[in-house]
C-alpha positions in Angstrom: 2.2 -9.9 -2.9 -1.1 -9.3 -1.3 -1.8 -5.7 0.4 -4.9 -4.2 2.9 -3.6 -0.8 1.5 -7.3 -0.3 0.6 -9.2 -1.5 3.6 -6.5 0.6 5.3 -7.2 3.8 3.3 -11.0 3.5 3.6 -10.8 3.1 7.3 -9.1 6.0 7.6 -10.8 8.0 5.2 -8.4 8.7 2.6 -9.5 9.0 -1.0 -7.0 7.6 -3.5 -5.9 11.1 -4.6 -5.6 11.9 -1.2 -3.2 9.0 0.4 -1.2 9.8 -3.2 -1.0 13.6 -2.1 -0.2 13.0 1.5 2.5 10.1 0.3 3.8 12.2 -2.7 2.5 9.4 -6.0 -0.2 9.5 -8.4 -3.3 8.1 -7.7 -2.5 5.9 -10.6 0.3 4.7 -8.2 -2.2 4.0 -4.9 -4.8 2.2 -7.8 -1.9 -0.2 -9.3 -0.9 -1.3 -5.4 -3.8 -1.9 -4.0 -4.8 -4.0 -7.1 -1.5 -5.8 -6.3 0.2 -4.8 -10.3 2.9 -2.8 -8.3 5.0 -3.7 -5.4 6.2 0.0 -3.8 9.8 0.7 -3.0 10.8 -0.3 0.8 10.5 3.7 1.3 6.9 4.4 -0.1 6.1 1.0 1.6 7.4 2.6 5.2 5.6 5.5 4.8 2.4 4.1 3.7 2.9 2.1 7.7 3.9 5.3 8.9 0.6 7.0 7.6 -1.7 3.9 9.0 0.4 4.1 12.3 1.5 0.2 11.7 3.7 -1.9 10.5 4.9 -2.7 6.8 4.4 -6.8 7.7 0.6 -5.4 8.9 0.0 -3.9 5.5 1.6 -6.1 3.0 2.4 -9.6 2.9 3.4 -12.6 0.9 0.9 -15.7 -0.3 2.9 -19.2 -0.8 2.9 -18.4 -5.0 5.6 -15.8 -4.1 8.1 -18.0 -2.9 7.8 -19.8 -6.4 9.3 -17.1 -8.5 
C-alpha cells in the first residue's frame, strides 16, 4: 500500500515527532508508514484523515501488486 502521509505532513508543517505527538505514536511509527513497512490500524489511519482534514482513500491507497497477495 502506497501513502502521501509525507507530502501531507510537510504541507502542513508537521515534523515527524510532531504528527506522532498530535496522533499519539512514535515517530518510529510516522517513519515506518510513510516509508510504506507499516500499514496503520483503520483508527490511526482515520485520524491521520482527520488531522489532514481528508479522506483515508485521499491519503492511502492500493497499487495493482496488492491485490496479488
Amino acid at each position: 500500500m502506497k501513502n502521501k502521509l509525507k507530502e501531507l505532513r510537510k504541507e502542513y508543517d508537521y515534523s515527524q515527532d510532531g504528527l506522532a505527538e498530535k496522533l499519539g505514536v512514535s515517530r518510529q511509527t510516522i517513519n515506518s508508514i510513510e516509508k510504506g513497512k507499516y500499514n496503520p490500524s483503520l483508527p490511526l489511519a482515520l485520524l491521520i484523515a482527520q488531522i489532514f482534514k481528508t479522506t483515508v482513500e485521499n491519503i492511502f491507497f492500493l497499487e495493482e501488486d496488492d491485490f496479488k497477495k
